[in-house]
N, C-alpha and C positions, 0 to 999 in steps of 0.2 A: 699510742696514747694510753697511759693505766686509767683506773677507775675512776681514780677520784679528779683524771680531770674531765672525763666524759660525764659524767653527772655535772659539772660546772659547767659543761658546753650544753647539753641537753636540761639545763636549770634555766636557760634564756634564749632558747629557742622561738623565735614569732614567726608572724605571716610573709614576711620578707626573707625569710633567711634560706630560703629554697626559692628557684634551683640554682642560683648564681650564687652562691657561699656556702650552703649546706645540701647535699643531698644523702640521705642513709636510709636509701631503698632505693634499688636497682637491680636487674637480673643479667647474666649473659648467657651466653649458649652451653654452659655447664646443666642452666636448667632448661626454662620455656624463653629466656631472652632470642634476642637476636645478634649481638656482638660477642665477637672474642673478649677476653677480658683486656687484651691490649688498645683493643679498640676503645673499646668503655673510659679506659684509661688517658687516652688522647684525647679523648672529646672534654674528661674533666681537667685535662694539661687549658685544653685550648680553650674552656670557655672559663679559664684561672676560678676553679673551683679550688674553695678552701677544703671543705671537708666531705670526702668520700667510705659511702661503704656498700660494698658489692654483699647484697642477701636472698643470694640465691635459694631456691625450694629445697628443704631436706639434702645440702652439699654444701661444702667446705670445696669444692676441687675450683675453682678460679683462683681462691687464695693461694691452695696450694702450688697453682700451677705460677703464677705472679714469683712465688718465693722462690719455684723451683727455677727458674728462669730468670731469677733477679730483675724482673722488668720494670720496677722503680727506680733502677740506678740510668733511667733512659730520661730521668724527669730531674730538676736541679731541685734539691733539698727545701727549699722554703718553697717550693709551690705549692701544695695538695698533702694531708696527710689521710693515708687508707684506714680505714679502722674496720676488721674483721666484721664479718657478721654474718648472718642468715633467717631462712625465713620458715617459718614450721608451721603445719597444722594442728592444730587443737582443741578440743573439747570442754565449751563454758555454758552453761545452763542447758546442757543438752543441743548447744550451736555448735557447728564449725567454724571457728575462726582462723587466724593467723594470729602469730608471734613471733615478734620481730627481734634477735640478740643482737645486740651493737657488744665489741669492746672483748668476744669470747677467745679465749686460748683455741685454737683450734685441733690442738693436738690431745686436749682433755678427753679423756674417755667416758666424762660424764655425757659426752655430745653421739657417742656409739648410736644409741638407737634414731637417732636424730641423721643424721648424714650416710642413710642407706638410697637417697635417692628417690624415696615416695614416705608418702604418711605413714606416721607411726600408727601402732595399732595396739590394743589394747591399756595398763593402766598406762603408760607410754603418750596417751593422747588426752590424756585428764590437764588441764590448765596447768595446774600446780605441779606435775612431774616436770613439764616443761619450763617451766619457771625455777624450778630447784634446779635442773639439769643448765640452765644459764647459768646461772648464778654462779653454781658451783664449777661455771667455767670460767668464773673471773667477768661474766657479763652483767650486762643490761636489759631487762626483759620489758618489749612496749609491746599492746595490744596493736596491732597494725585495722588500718582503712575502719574506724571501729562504725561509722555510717553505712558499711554496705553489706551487714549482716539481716539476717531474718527477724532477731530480735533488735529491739530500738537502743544506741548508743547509750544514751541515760539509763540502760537497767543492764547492758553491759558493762561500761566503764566501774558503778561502784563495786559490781560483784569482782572486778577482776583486781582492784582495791585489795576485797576481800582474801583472794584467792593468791595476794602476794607480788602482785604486777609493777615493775618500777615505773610505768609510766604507758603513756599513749602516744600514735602518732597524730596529732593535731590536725596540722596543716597538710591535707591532701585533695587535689582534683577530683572530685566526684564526677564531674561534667566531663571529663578526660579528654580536655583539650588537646590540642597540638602540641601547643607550648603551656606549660605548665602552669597555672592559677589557681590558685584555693580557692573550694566555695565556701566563702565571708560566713553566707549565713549558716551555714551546719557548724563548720569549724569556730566559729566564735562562740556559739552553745559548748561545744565540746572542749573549746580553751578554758572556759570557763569552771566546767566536772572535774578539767585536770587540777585549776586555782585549788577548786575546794578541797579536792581530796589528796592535797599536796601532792601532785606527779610529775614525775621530769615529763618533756617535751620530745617528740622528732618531729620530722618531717620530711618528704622526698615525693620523685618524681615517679616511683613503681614502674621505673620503665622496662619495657618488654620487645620494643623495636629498634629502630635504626637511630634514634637520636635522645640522648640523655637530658634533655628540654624536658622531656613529654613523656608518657606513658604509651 
């Protein structure tokens, strides 16, 4: 998928559209998940997920291993389409957050300090390196889970605004159900920060276990 259609997919993103249509946040045992990526992969065959994307901690290697292994050609063409991605630590008003790339070249070298496996460190972990080092990989850059940080969503969201961010992920399980449900009331404040401060949209299930449902 190029850029300009994942912005047009992440421009009408709602509370419905995860985890049975949309999920772009998911881990497997590349990092802290618990599936192989082939596994991860069947589960979005079998529960006809439209669109997936594997964003592992500080790794590219499930993609790679997907490509190297051509394990998409195990799936027929119009099921599911994979769109790159990953998941990074970073540095916004003195927080640690995540940031979430949808849509990145993974073979960009602006992604080097990024996919060593553990948090970057030094300027490397400032918002804005991270956000240029997407971009300049042809991505997408969303503040991920922005509810479950030390400072309060509302004075993250417009600094990161500020600091270049294309968008938030929305719609996420804080209650971290089984089976995956938005909580209404947070994410409908934070639907809203995205309205005003015109940002694309995600959303996903942050799964970490045995079943791409649930977190």
């Amino acid at each position: 998928m190029n850029r300009e259609d994942l912005v047009k997919l992440t421009s009408n993103i709602n509370k419905n559209s995860c985890p049975n249509n949309i999920n772009f946040h998911c881990h497997t045992k590349f990092s802290d998940g618990s599936l192989e990526p082939y596994e991860l992969l069947d589960q979005a065959y079998k529960n006809n997920l439209k669109f997936l994307s594997i964003t592992d901690h500080h790794t590219i290697k499930a993609h790679e291993y997907i490509k190297k292994n051509n394990i998409l050609k195990n799936y027929p063409k119009d099921s599911f389409t994979l769109i790159s991605g990953i998941e990074i630590n970073c540095l916004i008003l003195g927080c640690l957050v995540h940031v979430i790339g949808l849509g990145i070249d993974i073979k960009s070298k602006y992604l080097n300090p990024y996919i060593l496996g553990e948090s970057p460190i030094g300027n490397d972990l400032n918002i804005k390196s991270v956000i240029k080092a997407i971009n300049l990989a042809g991505g997408l850059s969303f503040l991920a889970h922005p509810a479950r940080y030390r400072i309060p969503f509302y004075k993250l969201i417009p600094e990161a605004k500020i600091q270049g961010i294309d968008g938030i992920e929305v719609w996420y399980d804080y209650e971290l159900n089984e089976v995956w449900n938005p909580s209404l009331f947070v994410c409908s404040e934070i639907d809203k920060l995205a309205d005003k401060y015109s940002m694309l949209k995600t959303c996903g299930t942050d799964s970490h276990g045995l079943s791409l449902l649930g977190r």
